[in-house]
VOVOSE-298666 format. One record per residue (C-alpha): residue in three letters; x, y, z. Coordinates in steps of 0.05 Angstrom, whole numbers, padded with zeros to 5 digits, always signed. Each point is the difference from the previous one (the first is absolute). Layout:
AlaXYZ;...
***
This chain:
Unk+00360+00789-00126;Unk+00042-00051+00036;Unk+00013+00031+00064;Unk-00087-00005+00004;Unk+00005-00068-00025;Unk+00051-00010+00061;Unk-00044+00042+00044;Unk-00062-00047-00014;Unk+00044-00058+00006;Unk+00029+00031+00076;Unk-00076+00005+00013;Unk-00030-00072-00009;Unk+00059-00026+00029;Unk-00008+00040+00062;Unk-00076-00022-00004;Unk+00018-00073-00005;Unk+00050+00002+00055;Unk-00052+00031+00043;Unk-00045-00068-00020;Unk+00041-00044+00012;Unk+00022+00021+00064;Unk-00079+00011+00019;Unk-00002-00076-00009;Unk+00059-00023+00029;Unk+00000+00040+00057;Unk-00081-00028+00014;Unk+00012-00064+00037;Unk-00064-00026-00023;Unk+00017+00013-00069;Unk+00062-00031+00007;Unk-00032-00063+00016;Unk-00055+00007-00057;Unk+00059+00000-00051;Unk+00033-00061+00010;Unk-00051-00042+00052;Unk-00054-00017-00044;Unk+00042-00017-00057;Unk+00029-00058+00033;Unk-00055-00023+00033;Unk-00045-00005-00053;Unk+00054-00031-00041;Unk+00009-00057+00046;Unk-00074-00004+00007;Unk-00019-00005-00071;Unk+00063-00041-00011;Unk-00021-00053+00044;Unk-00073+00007+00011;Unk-00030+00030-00063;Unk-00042-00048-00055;Unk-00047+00013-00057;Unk-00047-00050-00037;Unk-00019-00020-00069;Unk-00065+00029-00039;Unk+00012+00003-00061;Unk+00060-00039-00046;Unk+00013+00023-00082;Unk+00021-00054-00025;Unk+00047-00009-00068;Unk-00011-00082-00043;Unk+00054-00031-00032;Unk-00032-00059-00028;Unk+00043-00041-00049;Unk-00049-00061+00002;Unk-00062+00031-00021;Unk-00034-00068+00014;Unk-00072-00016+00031;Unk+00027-00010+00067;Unk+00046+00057+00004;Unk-00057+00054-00026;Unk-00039-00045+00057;Unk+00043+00022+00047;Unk+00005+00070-00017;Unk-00075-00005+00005;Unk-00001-00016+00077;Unk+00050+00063+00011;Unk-00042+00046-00041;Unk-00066-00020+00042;Unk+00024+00013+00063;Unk-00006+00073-00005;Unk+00069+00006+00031;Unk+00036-00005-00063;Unk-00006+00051-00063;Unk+00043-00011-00057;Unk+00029+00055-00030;Unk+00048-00026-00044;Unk-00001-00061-00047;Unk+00084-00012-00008;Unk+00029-00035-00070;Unk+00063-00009+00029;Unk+00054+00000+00066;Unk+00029+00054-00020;Unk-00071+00041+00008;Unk+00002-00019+00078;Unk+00048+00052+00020;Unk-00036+00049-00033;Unk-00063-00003+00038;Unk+00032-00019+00065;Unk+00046+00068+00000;Unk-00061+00049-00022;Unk-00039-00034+00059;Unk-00060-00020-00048;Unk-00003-00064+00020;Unk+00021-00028+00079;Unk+00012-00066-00028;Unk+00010-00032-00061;Unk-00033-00077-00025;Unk+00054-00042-00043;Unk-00042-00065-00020;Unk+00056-00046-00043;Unk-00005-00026-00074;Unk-00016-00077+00021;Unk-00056+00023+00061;Unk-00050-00043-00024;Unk+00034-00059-00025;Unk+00044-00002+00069;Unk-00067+00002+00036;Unk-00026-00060-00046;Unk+00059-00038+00016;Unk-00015+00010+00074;Unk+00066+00036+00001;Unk+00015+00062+00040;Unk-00015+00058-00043;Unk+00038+00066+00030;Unk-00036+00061+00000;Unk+00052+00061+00009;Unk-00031+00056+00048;Unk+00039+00071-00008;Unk-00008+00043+00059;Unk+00011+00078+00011;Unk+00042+00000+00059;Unk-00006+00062+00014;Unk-00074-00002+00037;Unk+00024-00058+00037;Unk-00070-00027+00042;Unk-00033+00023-00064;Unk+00039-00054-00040;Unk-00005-00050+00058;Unk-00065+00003+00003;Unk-00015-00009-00078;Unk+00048-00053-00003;Unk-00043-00039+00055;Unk-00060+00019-00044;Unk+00027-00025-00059;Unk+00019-00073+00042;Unk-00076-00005+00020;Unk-00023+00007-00069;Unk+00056-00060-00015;Unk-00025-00039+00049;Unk-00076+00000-00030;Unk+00027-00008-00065;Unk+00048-00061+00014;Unk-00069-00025+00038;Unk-00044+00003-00051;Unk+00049-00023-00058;Unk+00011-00067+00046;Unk-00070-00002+00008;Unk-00010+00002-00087;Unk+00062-00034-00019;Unk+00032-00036+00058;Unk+00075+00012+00004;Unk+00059+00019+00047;Unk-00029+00022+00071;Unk+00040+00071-00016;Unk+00001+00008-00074;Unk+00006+00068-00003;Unk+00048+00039+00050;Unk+00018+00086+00001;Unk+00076+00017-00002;Unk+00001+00076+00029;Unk+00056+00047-00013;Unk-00009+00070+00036;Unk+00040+00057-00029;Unk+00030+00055+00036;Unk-00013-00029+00068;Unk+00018-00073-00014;Unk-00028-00030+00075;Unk-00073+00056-00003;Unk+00027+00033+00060;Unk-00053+00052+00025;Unk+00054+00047+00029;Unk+00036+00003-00076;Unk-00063+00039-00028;Unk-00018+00033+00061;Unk+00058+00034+00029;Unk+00024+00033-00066;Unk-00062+00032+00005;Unk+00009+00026+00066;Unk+00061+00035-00027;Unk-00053+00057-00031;Unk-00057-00015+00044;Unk+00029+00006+00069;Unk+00041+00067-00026;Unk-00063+00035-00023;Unk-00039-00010+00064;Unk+00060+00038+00038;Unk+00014+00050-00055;Unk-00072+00021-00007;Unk-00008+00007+00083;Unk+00064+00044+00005;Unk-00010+00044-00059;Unk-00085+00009+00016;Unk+00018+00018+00073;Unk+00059+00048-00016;Unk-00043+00061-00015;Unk-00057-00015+00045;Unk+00042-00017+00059;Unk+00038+00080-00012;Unk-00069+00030-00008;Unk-00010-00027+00072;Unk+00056+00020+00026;Unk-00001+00064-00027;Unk+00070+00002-00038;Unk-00041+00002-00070;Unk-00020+00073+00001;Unk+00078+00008+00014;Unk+00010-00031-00061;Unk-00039+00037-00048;Unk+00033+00066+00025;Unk+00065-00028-00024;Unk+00032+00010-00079;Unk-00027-00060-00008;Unk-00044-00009-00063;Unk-00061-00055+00003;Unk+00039-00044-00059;Unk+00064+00000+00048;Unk-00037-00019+00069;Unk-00026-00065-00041;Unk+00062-00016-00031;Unk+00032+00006+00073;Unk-00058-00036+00036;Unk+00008-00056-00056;Unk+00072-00019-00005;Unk+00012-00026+00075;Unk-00061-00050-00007;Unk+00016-00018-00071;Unk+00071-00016+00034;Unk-00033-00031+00058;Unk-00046-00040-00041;Unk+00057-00035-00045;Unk+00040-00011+00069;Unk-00057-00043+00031;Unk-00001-00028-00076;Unk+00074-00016+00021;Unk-00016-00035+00067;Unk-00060-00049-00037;Unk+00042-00018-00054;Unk+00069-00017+00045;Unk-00049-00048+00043;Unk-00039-00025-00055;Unk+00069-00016-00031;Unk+00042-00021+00053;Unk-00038-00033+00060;Unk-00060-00025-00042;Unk+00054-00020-00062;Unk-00039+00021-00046;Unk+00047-00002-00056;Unk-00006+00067-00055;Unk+00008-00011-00072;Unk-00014+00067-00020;Unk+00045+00066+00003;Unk+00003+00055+00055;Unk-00001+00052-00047;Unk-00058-00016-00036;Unk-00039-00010+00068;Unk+00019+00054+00035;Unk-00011+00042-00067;Unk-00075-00029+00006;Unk-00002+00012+00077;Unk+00022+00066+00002;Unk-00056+00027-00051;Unk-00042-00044+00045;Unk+00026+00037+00062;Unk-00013+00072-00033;Unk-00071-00018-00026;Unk-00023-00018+00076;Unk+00037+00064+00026;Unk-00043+00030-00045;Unk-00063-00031+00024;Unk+00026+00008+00074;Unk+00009+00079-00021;Unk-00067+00018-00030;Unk-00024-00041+00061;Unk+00038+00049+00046;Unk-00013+00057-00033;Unk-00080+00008+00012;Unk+00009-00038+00066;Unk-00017+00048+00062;Unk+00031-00038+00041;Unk+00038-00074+00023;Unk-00067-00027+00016;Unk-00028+00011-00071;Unk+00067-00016-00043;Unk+00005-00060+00050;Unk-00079-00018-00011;Unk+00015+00016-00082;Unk+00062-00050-00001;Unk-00030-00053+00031;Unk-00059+00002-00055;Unk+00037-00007-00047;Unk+00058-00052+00024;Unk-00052-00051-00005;Unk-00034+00006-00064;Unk+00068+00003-00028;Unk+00021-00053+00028;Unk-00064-00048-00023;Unk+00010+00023-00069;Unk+00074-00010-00007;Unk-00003-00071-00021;Unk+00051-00006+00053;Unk-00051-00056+00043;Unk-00052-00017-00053;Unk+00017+00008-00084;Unk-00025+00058-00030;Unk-00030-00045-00054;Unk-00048-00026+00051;Unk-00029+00064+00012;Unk-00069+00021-00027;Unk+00012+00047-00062;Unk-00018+00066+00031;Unk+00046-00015+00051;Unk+00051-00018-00046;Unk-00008+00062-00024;Unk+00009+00034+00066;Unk+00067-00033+00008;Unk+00037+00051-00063;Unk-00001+00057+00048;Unk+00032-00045+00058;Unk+00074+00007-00001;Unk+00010-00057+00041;Unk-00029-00045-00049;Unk+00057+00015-00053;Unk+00068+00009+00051;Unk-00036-00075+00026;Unk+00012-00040-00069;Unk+00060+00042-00017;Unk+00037-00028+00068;Unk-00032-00069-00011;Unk+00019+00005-00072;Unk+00077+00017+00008;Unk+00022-00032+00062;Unk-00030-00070-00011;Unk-00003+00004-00092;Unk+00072+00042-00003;Unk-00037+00044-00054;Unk+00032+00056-00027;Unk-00025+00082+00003;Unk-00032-00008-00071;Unk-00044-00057+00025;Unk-00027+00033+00063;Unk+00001+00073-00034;Unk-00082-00009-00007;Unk+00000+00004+00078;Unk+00036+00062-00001;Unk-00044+00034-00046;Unk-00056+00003+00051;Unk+00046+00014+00048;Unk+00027+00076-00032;Unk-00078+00008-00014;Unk-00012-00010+00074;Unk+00053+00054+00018;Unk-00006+00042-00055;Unk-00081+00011+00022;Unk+00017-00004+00085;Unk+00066+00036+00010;Unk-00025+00067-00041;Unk-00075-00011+00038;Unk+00035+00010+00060;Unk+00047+00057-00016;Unk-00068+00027-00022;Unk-00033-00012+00067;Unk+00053+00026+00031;Unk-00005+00070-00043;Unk-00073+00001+00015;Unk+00022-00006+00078;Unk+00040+00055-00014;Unk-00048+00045-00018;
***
């Protein structure tokens, strides 16, 4: 029994080596490993922006006054705003903030309406979700406009100071709403899966090509072993180019992490194996490069869209939100986000990873079955 457990092992590893040195040896491929990594991190570091559509909204209101439910009022008929939350107390705000119900949270004080009366400034706390950066920005500016035509019409009423009523914003988790400080932790998965899924889709295709595939079906080689052979190099490949993102994303963006390696490469390598085994069963019923290549490609984008990485998923229509459970990229995304700017720990992110083994566990045996049905 062991010395075939040690045969099997000899096997893949001979299998593997014989990957890896198919890609290193490829000039091209050599390039597509570590090439597009960096240059779409610098891109996206320095050029990449997203908008606001949509902003959930959490209300502290301690006042509970005419003019403060006024105000509320205003945010609620912009269309912009939807309140999720109705707060008793500060120590609710963290609550909402870390589950990412709400993007920013409302603090009206006790004495809003008397400070107002007294044409006084009357400090309205804004609590921002640093973490989607423009998306913050962008409702914070929202939230000033709606100010603005409140102090306006309040002068207009009741005459009083020229600013009576002025926003104090505090963004968490990316303190000055950075775009780079949500984007480029996402790049960490995104970037990795669009290389991992190329490499492992053209690794069959390109040998049935070149005619080294029949070769390997007359070896000992059983269809369960070719995939686990054909999957380990990219699944190593893919947490490498992880690697690369994450060093520039930390040390020439300074991006600082909160959040521990283990936990996030724990997340990124179930990440890694769930797109190997999309890139696989891609592979496997691919004739040849042209098709896996053609097969990729469709699919890069549509994951891409539907990751939440450039627009939230909460934004989406509902069907669509429903499309985004079978997108892998859509969990590894808010798991990266989630530990490298929050610090959470595994039990907070372990939802993410759920979805993730489902991912594999469906993908990975789908393409030892292709392969089997190759076989044949």
């Amino acid at each position: 029994m062991t010395g075939s457990m040690i045969e099997i092992f000899r096997r893949i590893a001979n299998l593997c080596r014989k990957e890896f040195l198919a890609v290193l040896k490829d000039p091209a491929s050599r390039a597509i490993l570590f090439v597009p990594a960096l240059m779409q991190t610098f891109l996206f570091g320095y050029a990449a922006t997203y908008d606001l559509t949509n902003v959930p909204y959490a209300l502290l209101d301690q006042s509970r006054s005419g003019a403060s439910t006024e105000l509320v009022a205003k945010l609620d008929s912009t269309g912009v705003f939807h309140r999720i939350a109705i707060l008793q107390s500060q120590t609710d705000i963290a609550r909402v903030i870390d589950s990412q119900q709400a993007l920013i949270v409302i603090q009206i004080g006790p004495r809003f309406e008397q400070q107002l009366s007294a044409a006084t400034t009357a400090p309205v706390q804004l609590i921002l979700d640093g973490r989607n950066s423009t998306t913050a920005g962008s409702a914070a500016g929202y939230v000033s406009s709606v100010v603005d035509a409140f102090n306006t019409e309040w002068r207009e009423r009741y005459g009083g100071a020229p600013e009576a009523l002025t926003i104090a914003s505090r963004a968490w988790y990316n303190p000055n709403l950075e775009t780079r400080w949500n984007l480029l932790p996402g790049m960490i998965a995104s970037l990795s899966m669009m290389q991992t899924l190329l490499l492992t889709a053209l690794s069959v295709a390109r040998e049935r090509e070149q005619g080294t595939f029949d070769q390997l079906l007359v070896t000992p080689l059983s269809p369960l072993e070719i995939m686990i052979g054909k999957a380990l190099p990219p699944i190593l490949i893919g947490l490498l180019q992880s690697t690369i993102v994450l060093l520039v994303t930390r040390f020439w963006f300074r991006v600082p992490m909160a959040g521990s390696l283990i936990t996030l490469y724990s997340g990124l390598a179930l990440f890694t194996m769930a797109s190997v085994g999309i890139g696989l069963s891609i592979s496997a019923v691919s004739a040849n490069m042209q098709q896996a290549m053609l097969y990729t490609f469709s699919l890069i984008m549509p994951m891409t869209l539907l990751s939440g990485l450039t627009t939230p998923v909460r934004n989406m229509p509902e069907f669509l939100q429903l499309a985004t459970l079978a997108n892998p990229l859509r969990f590894a995304i808010d798991l990266v986000q989630r530990v490298y700017l929050e610090g959470v720990g595994f039990s907070t992110v372990f939802p993410n990873l759920i979805p993730l083994l489902l991912i594999s566990g469906v993908t990975l045996p789908l393409a030892a079955w292709l392969f089997r049905n190759r076989l044949v």
